[in-house]
C-alpha atoms as one frame of an Amber mdcrd trajectory, in Angstrom:
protein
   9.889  32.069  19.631   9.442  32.705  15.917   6.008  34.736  16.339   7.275
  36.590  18.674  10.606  37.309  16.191   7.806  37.986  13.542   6.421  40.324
  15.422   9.636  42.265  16.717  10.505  42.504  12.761   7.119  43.970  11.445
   7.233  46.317  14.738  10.805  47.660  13.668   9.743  47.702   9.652   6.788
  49.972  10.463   9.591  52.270  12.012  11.550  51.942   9.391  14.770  50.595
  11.775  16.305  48.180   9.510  19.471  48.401  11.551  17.874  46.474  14.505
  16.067  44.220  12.017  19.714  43.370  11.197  20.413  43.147  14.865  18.203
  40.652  16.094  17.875  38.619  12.867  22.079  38.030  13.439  21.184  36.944
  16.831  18.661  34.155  16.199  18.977  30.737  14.648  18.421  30.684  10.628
  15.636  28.267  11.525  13.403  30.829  13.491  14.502  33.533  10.329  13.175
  31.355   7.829   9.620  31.125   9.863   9.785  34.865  10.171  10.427  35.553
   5.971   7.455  32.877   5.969   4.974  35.012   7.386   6.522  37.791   5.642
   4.529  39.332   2.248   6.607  38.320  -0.478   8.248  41.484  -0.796   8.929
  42.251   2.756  10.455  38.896   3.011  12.647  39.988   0.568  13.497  42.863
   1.759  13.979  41.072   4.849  16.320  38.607   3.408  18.943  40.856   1.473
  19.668  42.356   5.630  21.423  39.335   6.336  24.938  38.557   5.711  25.839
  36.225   2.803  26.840  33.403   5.258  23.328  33.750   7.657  21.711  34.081
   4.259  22.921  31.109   2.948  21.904  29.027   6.101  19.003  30.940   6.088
  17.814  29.788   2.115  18.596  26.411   3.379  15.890  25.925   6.299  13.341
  27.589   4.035  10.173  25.216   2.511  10.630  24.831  -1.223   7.252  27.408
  -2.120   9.137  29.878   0.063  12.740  29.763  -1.266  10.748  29.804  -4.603
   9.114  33.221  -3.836  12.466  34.544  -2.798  14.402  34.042  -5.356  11.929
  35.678  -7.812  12.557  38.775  -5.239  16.218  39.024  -6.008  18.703  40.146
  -7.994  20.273  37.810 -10.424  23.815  37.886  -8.763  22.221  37.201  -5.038
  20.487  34.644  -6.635  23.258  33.583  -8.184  25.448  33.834  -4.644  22.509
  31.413  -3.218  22.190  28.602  -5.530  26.319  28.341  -5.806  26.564  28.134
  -1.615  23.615  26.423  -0.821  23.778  22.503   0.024  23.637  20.672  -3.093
  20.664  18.150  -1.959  18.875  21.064  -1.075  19.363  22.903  -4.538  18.523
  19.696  -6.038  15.118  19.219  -3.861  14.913  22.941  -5.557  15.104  22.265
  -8.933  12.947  19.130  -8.835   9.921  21.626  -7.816  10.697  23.971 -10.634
   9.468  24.223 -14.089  11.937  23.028 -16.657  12.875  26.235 -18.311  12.957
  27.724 -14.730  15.737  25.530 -13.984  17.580  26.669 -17.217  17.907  29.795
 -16.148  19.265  28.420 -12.260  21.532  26.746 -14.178  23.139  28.914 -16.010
  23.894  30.681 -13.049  26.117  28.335 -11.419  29.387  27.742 -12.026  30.770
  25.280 -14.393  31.769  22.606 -11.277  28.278  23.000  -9.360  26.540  22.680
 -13.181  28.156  19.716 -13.404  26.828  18.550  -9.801  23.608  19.595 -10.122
  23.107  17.722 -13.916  24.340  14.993 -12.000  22.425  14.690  -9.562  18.893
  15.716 -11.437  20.155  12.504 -13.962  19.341  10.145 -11.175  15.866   8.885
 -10.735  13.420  10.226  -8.596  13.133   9.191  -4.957  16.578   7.350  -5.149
  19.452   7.590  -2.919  21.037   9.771  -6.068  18.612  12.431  -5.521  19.248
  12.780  -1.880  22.692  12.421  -2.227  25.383  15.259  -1.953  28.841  15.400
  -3.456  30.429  17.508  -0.523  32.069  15.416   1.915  35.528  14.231   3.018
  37.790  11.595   1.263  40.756   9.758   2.410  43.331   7.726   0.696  44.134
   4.366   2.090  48.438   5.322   1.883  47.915   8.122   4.117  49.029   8.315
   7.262  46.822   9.854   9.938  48.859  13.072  10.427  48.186  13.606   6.446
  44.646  12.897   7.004  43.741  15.406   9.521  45.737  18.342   7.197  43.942
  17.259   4.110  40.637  17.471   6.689  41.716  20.575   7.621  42.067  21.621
   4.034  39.069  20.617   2.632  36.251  20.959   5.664  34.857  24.145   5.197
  33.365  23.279   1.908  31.941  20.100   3.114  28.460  18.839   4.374  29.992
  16.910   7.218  33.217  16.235   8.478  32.531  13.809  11.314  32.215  10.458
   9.171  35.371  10.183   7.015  35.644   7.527   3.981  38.531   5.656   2.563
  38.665   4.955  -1.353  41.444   3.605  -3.342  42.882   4.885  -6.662  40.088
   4.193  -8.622  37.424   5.718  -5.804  36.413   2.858  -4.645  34.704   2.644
  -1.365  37.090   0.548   0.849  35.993   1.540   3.839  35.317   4.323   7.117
  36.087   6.049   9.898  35.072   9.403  12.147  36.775  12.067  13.056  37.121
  11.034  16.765  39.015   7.856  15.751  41.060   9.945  13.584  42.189  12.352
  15.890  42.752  10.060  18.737  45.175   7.480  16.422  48.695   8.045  16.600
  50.140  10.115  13.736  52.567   7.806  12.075  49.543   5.389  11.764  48.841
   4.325   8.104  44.598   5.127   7.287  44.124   1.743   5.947  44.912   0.588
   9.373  42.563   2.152  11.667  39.422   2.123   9.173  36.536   0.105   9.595
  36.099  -2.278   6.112  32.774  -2.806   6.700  30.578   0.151   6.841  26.741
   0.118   5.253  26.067   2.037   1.945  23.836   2.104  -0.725  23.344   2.515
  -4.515  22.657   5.743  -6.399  19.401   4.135  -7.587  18.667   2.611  -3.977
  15.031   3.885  -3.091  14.991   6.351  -1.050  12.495   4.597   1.787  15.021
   1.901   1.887  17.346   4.624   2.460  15.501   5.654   5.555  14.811   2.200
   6.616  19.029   1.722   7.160  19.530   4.989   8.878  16.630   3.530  11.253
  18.386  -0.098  11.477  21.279   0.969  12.219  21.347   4.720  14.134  22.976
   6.475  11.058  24.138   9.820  10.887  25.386   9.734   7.482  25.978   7.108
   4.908  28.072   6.709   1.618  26.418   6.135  -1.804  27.972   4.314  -4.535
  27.607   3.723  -7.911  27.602   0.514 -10.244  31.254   0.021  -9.912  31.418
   0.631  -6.124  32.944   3.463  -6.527  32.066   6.635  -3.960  29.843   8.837
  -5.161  28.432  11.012  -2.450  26.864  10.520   0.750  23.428  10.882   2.273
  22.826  12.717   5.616  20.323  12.684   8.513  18.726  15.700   7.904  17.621
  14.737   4.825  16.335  11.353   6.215  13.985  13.571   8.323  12.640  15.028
   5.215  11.996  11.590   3.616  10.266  10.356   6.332   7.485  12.889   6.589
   6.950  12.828   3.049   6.134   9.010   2.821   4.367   9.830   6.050   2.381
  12.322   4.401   1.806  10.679   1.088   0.564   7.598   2.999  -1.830   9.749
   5.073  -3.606  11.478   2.230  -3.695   7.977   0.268  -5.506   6.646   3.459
  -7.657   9.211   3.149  -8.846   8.544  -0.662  -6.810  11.750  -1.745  -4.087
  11.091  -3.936  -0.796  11.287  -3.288  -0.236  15.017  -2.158   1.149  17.734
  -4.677   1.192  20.702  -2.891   0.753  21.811   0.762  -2.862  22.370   1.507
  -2.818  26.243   1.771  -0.549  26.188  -1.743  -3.673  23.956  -3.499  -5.887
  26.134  -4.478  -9.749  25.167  -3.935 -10.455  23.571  -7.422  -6.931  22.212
  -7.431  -8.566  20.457  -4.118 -12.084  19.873  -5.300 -10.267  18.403  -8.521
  -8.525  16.064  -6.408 -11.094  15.221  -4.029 -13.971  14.488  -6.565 -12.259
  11.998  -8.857 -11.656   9.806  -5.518 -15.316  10.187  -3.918 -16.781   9.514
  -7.547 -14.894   6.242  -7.325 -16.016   5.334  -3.921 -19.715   6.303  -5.134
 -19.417   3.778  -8.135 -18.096   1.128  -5.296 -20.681   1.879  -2.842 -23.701
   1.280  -5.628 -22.872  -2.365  -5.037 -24.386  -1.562  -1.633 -27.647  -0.126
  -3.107 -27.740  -3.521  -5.306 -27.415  -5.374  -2.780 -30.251  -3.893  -0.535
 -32.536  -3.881  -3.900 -31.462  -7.807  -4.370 -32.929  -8.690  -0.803 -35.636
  -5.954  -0.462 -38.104  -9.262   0.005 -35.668 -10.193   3.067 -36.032  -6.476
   4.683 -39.748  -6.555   4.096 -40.543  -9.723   5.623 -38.057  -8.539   8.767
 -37.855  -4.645   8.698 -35.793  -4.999  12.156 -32.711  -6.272  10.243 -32.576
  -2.756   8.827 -32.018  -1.207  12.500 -28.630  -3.000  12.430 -26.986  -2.286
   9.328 -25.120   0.794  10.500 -23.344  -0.951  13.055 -22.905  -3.911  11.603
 -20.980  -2.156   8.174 -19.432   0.288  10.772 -17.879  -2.113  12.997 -16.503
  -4.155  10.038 -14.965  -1.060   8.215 -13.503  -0.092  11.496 -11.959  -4.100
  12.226 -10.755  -3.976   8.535  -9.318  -0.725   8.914  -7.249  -1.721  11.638
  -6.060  -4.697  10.243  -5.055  -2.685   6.682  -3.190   0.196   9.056  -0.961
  -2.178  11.027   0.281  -4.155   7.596   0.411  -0.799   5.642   2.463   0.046
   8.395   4.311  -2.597   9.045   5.541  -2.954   5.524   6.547   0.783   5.373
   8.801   0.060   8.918   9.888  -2.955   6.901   8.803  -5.334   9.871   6.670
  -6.934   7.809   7.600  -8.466   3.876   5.633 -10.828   1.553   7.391 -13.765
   3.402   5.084 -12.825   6.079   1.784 -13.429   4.544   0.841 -16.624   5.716
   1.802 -15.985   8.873  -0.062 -12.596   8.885  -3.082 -14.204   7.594  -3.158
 -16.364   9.986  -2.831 -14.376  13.213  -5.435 -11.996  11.392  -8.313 -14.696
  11.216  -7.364 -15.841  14.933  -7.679 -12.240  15.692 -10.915 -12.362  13.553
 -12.184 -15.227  15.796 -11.513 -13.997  18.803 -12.945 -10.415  18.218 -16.297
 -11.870  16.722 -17.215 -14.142  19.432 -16.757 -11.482  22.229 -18.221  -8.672
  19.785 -20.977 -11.234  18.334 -22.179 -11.900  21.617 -22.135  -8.643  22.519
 -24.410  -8.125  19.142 -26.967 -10.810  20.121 -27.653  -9.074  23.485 -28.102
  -5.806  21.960 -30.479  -6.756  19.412 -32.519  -9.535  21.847 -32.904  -6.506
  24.277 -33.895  -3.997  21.381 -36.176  -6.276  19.207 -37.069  -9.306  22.249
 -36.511 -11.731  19.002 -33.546 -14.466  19.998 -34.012 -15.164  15.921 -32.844
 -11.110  15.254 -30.495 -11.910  17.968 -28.605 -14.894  16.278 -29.136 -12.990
  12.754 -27.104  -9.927  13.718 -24.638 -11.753  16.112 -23.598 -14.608  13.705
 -23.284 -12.075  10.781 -21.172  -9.730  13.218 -18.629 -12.377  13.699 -18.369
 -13.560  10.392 -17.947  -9.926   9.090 -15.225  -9.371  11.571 -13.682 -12.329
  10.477 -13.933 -11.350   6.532 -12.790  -7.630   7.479  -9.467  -8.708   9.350
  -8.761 -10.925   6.586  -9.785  -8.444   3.797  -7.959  -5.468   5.628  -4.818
  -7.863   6.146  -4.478  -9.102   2.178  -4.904  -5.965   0.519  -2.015  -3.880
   1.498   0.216  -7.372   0.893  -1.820  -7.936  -2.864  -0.729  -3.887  -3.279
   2.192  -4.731  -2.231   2.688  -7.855  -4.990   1.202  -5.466  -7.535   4.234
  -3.108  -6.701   1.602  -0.548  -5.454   1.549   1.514  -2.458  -0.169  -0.757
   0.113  -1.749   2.668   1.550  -4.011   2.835  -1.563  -6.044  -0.266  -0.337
  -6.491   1.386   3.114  -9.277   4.325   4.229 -12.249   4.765   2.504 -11.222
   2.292  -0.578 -11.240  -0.582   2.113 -14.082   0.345   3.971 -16.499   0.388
   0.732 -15.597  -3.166   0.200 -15.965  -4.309   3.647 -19.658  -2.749   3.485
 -20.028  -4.866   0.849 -19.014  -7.911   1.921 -20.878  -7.370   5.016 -24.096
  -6.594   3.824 -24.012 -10.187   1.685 -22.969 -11.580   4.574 -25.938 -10.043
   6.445 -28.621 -11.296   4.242 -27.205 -14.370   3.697 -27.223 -15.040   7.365
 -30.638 -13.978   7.416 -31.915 -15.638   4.642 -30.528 -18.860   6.334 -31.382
 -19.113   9.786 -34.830 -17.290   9.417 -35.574 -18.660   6.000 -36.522 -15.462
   4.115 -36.715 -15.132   0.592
């Protein structure tokens, strides 16, 4: 749908019909317009942009990717941008700002007015990644005293400059959080009914300086659409909703990938990083893993004697370091994972060591057997057989167990258990499993 909106726009720009831009773009969803302004050249997309009316605009700015509302607001005037940054969802502005440089935001600021300056210092005063961050200030408040026909006129009142008006919450003089109700319940309770009587007291929330994965976590637990945030003194602060839960999510997701894949966490999108911005980050990782994988060479060198009295042990290296890194890379990825999900915590880790040596067991006696076949048939030598079959199963044993205690030592080190997972993980399984090799070797076929 979007490339062919994309393509309807730069049709009708090369014949200068700006009307039916305007046409069509008020006929499609702000979603599909802010995929169009992305393919856009910076200045068409600008051009582009000022078409719409304010409100489209506005809705527009909002499904836009942070580099791209960043190009168009250095496209626009300084009272449009002004327009944008005073509508636009305060989360969003404040996912904005984050991205900007400091005296950048200066400028944004002084551009609101003096209530959303005060929101947006707010909110850019919490810490990063914390349920203060996400949070906005924009919803619906209800006292306690009020009866129900009150309620829905102060909803009434106050909706259209709110994020959501389907989840409703009850605070007392003070603005504390007493408790919550939605909009259905409201409407369908009789109208002489007091609030405090027809709320639910107990309704999940978090802190302002809850992190913002455990954040996600509760919306998961418990099918959230939108939940209250608090401060110290339990007093209502702002609330959190879904949409930016999705947002969450794939950035964990994403920072977990490219730390699984020795990168870093991610800074920028890849066509954003530039290639020496990329070679920069790349290089610093794979000149770690080289330094790790010397052990390797040191380890050949150490039992060079062992090789040259049984050059055939050589032909099995590859799959004997392979197939560990792969067993240990399992292991690391369903831990990692399971203490993202929050399945797994580190009450767990006997348990989880446990199951992972079984595992272990299991997978090197079918897989070890397997080995011994292989190399009989290759080499006709039981001896080579036993060699590479024994040290498959051990390795398999040492690689669930070494790709199972990582993430959880990460995890005790308050480090992101995706770290110890990838190529980091599978350097030290080749290690262990090349001692283990020789070792094997040395003892069953008494090499030196």
């Amino acid at each position: 749908m979007s490339n062919e909106l994309t393509t309807n726009v730069q049709d009708l720009m090369l014949q200068r019909d700006y009307l039916g831009i305007k046409r069509i773009l008020e006929k499609s969803h702000p979603s599909d317009i802010a995929k169009v302004l992305a393919d856009l050249l910076p200045d068409a997309a600008g051009f582009v942009f000022r078409l719409l009316p304010k409100d489209l605009a506005i809705d527009v700015f909002d499904f836009m990717d942070v580099d791209g509302k960043q190009m168009l607001l250095h496209s626009l005037s300084s009272d449009m941008v002004a327009t944008i940054l005073n509508e636009m969802s305060q989360d969003d502005r404040t996912e904005l700002f984050e991205e900007l440089p400091a005296k950048v935001v200066k400028k944004y600021l002084s551009l609101l007015s003096e209530k959303e300056r005060q929101v947006a210092n707010m909110l850019l005063g919490y810490p990063e990644d914390s349920a203060g961050r996400l949070m906005t200030t924009a919803f619906v408040d209800l006292k306690e005293h009020q009866t129900v026909d009150e309620a829905l006129a102060h909803v009434r009142a106050t909706a259209p400059d709110k994020e959501t008006i389907y989840h409703l919450y009850v605070i007392s003089k003070d603005r504390k959080l007493l408790g919550g109700l939605s909009l259905r319940e409201l409407i369908l309770a009789p109208g002489s009914k007091l609030i405090r009587d027809i709320m639910n007291p107990e309704i999940k929330k978090v802190s302002t300086d809850t992190d913002q994965e455990d954040v996600a976590r509760i919306f998961e637990d418990y099918d959230l659409i939108v939940l209250p945030v608090v401060d110290s003194e339990g007093r209502l602060v702002g609330i959190i909703t879904h949409d930016d839960v999705l947002d969450i999510v794939r950035e964990e997701d994403t920072e977990d990938i490219h730390l699984m894949g020795g990168l870093g966490a991610p800074e920028e999108t890849y066509f954003s990083l530039s290639i020496a911005e990329d070679v920069k980050r790349r290089g610093g990782w794979l000149a770690l893993l080289i330094l790790l994988e010397s052990f390797s060479g040191n380890i050949l060198k150490t039992y060079s004697a062992s090789l040259e009295a049984a050059i055939a042990l050589s032909f099995f290296i590859p799959m004997l370091i392979d197939t560990g890194g792969n067993a240990g890379t399992q292991s690391s990825t369903l831990i990692t994972r399971g203490l993202a999900t929050g399945e797994i915590d580190k009450n767990h880790s006997r348990t989880i060591l446990l199951r992972e040596m079984i595992t272990g067991v299991i997978l090197g006696v079918i897989l070890g057997a397997f080995a011994y076949v292989r190399a009989y048939f290759m080499q006709g030598d039981p001896m080579i057989g036993f060699v590479v079959g024994i040290s498959l199963f051990v390795v398999l044993l040492v690689s669930n167990l070494v790709g199972a205690l990582l993430p959880l030592l990460a995890m005790k080190l308050k480090c992101d258990p995706a770290v110890m997972a990838g190529p980091f993980l599978t350097t030290i399984v080749d290690v262990v499993g090349l001692m283990v090799y020789f070792e094997v070797a040395r003892v069953i076929m008494g090499l030196g």
